[in-house]
N, C-alpha and C positions, 0 to 999 in steps of 0.2 A: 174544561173542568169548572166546577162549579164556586165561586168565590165565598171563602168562607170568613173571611175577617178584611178589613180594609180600615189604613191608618197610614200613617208615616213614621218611618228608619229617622231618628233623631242621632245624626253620629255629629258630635260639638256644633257647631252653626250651618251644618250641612241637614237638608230635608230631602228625604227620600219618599214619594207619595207609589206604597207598593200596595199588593192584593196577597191575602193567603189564598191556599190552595192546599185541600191533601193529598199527602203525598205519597198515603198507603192505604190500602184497601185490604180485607179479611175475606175472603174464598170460603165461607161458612156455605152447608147446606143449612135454606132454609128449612123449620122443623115448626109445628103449630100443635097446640096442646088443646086434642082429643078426647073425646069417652073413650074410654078403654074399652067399655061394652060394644058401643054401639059403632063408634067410629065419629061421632056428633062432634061438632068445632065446640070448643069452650074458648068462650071472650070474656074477659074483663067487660066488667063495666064501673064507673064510674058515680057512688054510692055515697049520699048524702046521709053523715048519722042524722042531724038536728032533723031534716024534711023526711027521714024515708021514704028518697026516691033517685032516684038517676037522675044526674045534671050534666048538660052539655059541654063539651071541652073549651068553649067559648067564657063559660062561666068560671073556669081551675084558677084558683091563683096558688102562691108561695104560701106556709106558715111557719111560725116558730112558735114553738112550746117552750114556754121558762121553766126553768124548774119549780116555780107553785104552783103551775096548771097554768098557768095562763096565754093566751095562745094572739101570736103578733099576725097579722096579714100585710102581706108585702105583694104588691101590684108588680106588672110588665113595667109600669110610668116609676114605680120609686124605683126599681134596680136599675133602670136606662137612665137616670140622674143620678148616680152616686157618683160623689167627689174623685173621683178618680183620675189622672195623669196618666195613666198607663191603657185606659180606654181605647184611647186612639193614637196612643204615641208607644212608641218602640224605644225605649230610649237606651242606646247602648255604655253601659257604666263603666266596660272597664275590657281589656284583651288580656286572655291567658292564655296559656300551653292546653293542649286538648286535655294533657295528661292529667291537670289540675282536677279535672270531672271527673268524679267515678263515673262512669255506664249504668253503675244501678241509680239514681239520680232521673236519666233519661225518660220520659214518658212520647210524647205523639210528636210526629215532624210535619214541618210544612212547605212547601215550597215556596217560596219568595218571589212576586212578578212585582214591574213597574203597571203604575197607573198611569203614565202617560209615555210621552216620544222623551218628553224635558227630563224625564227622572233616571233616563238614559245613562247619562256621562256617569252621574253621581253612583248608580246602582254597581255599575264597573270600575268605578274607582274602591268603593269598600271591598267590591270581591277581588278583585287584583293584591287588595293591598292586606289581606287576609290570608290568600295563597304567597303571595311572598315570604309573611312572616313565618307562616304556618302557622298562627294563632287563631283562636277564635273567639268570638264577642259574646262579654257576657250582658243580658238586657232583661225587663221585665217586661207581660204584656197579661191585659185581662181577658180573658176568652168567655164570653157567657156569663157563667155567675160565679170565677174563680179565676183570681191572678195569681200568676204561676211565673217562677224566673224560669227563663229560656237562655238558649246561646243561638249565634247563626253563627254558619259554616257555609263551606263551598262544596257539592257535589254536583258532578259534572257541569262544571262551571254556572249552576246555580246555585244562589244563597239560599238556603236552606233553614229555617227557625225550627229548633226544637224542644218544644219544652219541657219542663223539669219538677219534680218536686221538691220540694222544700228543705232544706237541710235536715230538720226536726221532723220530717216525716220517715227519715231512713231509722227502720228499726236496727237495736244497738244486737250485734251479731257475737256477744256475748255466752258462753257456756255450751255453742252449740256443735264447736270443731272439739275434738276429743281434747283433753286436758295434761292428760300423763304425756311424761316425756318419750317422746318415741325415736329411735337410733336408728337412721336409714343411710344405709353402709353405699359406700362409693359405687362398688359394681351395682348396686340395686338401683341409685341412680342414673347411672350409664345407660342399663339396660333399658330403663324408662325410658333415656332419651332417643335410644335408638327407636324404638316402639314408637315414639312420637315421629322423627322425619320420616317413617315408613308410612305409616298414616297419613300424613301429609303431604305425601307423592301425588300428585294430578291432581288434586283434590277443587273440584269444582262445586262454587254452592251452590250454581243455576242448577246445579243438577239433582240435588235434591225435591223430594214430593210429599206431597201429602199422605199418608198411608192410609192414614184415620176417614179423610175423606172419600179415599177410594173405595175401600173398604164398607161405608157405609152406604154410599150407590151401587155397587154392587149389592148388596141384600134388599135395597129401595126396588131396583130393575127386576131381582127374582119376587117378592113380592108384587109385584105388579103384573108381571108373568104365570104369576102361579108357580112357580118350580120351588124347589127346595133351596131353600137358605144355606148360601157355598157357609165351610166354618175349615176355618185355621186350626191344624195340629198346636196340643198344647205342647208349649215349650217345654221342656226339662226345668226342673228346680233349679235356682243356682247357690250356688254351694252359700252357706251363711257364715262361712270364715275361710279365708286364707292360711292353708296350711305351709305353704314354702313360696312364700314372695319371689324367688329366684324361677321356678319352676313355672310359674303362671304367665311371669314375665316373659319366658322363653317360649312358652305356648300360645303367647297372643304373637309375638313376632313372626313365630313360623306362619300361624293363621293370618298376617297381614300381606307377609312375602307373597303367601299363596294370592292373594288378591291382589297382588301387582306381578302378572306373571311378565310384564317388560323387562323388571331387572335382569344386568347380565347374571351370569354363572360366577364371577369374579366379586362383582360387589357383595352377593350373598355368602360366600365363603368367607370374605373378609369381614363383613356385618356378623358373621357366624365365629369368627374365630376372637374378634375382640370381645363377644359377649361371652364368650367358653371360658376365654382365658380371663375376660377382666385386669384388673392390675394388681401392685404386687401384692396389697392386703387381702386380696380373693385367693393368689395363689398358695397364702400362707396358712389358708382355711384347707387347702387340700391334703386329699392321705399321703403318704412318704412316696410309696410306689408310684403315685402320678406326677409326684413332681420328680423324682429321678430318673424318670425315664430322659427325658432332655439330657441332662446333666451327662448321661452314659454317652450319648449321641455324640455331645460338644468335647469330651474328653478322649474319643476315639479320634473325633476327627483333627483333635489336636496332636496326637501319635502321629496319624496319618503324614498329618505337612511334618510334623518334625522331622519325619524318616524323608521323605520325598527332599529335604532342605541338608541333609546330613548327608547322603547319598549324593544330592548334586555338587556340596562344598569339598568332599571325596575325587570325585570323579575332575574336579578344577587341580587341585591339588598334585595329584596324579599326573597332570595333562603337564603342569607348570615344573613340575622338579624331573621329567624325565631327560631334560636336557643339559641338565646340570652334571643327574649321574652319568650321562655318554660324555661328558666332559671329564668329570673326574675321571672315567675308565682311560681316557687315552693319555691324558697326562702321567698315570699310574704306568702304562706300558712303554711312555718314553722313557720314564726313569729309570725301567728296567734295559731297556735296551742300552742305557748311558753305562748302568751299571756293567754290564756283563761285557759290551766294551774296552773299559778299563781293566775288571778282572781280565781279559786277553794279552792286553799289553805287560801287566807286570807278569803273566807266566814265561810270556816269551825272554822278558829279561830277564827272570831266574836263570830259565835255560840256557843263556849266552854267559852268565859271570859262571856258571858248574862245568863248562868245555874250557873256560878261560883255564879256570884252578888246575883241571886234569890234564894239563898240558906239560910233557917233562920240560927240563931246564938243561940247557947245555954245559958241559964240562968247559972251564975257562982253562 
């Protein structure tokens, strides 16, 4: 790769003697600006007002216009002398959390090499000691004719510089998110989120492409062919408001299920049944009839066991006191047999004192 900056990593009394490199590249069709008529190249050229005439690029410098007219020339030799510290030095000022950067901030990256065998240790001791923290360095550096604060980072175990714009350059994102209060109910949330881990099933970004570029070599190739220029069905309008947030919601999920047909049969019924049901403030949105039907279900089957638990404590009962009654039965039958016993003996002794009395008496 081709070296695009060379300086030294200033981290406290340590020098780093490193090389930029970029570290991303744009897949752009080249495209060159034609007559329309004829098909002729149209070039710039480079148009002197004072001389009217074309001047060589040898000849371009820098200007600045002040605001009375008045117009500054700035040479290759003044900008390549300006006071500058951060020319050639990296100088790291400070370690944050990544989280501390917004992303919008971010502008171009770079890859980070040593300049020499010696810059070795040092280059792996900042990245080790960056991946440990998880931190990453924040530093300034001039690139060209604009110094820009940067951070370096670690990917795939290179340090990485990427620079940043300016605090004061981020426009103030004021008045532009809707204003009025808006009320986004628990189940709308839910659903969201389920929508979200569904989408995010497999999800690979190598696997995204260019469309726009495809798209537009293709018409390059029939052009050049002579054939008719393939064209894309127009899409359907899409709706310009949101009539039932719940219902859209449930129509992007099914259409997302449908593009992961791996899931099982179980997890979609359960992803299906939490979004139906939601919780309890959804169920309290519902009509009488849908929410009673359960209710009959868990009241029947409460009948159910109770009878199935009354019947069994029945049938214990039952089992436990039939031995009691064959007991009292036979204790009841000895006491009669005791009884009628007894009635025997006093009849028989009636009958012996009534022979005694009827018996005469002898004359003395």
């Amino acid at each position: 790769m081709q070296t695009t900056w060379k300086g030294t990593i200033s981290f406290g009394l340590v020098s780093i003697p490193v090389h930029l490199y970029s570290a991303t590249q744009e897949h752009d069709v080249p495209l060159h600006q034609v007559h329309a008529k004829d098909g002729g190249r149209v070039r710039m050229k480079r148009y002197c007002e004072q001389e009217a005439k074309e001047v060589p690029y040898a000849e371009i410098a820098k200007g600045y216009e002040s605001p009375d007219g008045r117009t500054v020339t700035l040479t290759d030799a003044d900008l390549a002398d300006l006071p500058l510290p951060s020319k050639k030095i990296i100088d790291v000022l400070a370690f944050v959390d990544a989280t501390e950067i917004d992303p919008l901030m971010f502008s171009k990256a770079y890859y980070v090499g040593v300049a020499d065998k010696a810059a070795a240790k040092p280059y792996a001791l900042l990245r080790d000691a960056l991946v440990e923290s998880g931190q990453i360095a924040v530093t300034k550096i001039a690139l060209r004719t604009r110094e820009s604060p940067a951070v370096l980072r670690v990917h795939d175990g290179t340090l990485v510089l990427q620079t940043c714009i300016w605090p004061d350059e981020v426009r103030p994102a004021a008045g532009i998110a809707p204003e009025e209060e808006v009320t986004v109910r628990p189940q709308e949330l839910k659903m969201a989120r389920s929508l979200m881990e569904t989408l995010s099933e497999d999800f690979d970004l190598a696997q995204l492409h260019d469309d726009y570029q495809q798209a537009l070599q293709q018409v390059i190739e029939a052009r050049l062919q002579g054939v008719e220029v393939p064209h894309e069905e127009e899409p359907g309008e899409a709706p310009d408001n949101v009539i039932d947030l719940m219902e859209a919601l449930r129509s992007s999920l099914r259409q997302a299920k449908g593009a992961h047909p791996g899931r099982s049969a179980g997890e979609e019924e359960a992803e299906s049944g939490e979004s139906e049901g939601g919780d309890e403030s959804d169920r309290s949105d519902r009509p009488a009839e849908e929410g009673r039907a359960p209710r009959r279900r868990t009241a029947a089957a409460e009948r159910s066991t109770a009878k199935r638990t009354a019947t069994k404590t029945t049938a214990a009962r039952t089992g436990t006191e039939k031995p009691a009654a064959t007991k009292a039965g036979a204790t009841k039958s000895t006491a009669t047999k005791t009884t009628a016993k007894t009635t025997a003996k006093k009849s028989a002794a009636t009958k012996s004192t009534t022979r005694k009395s009827a018996t005469p008496r002898k004359a003395s």
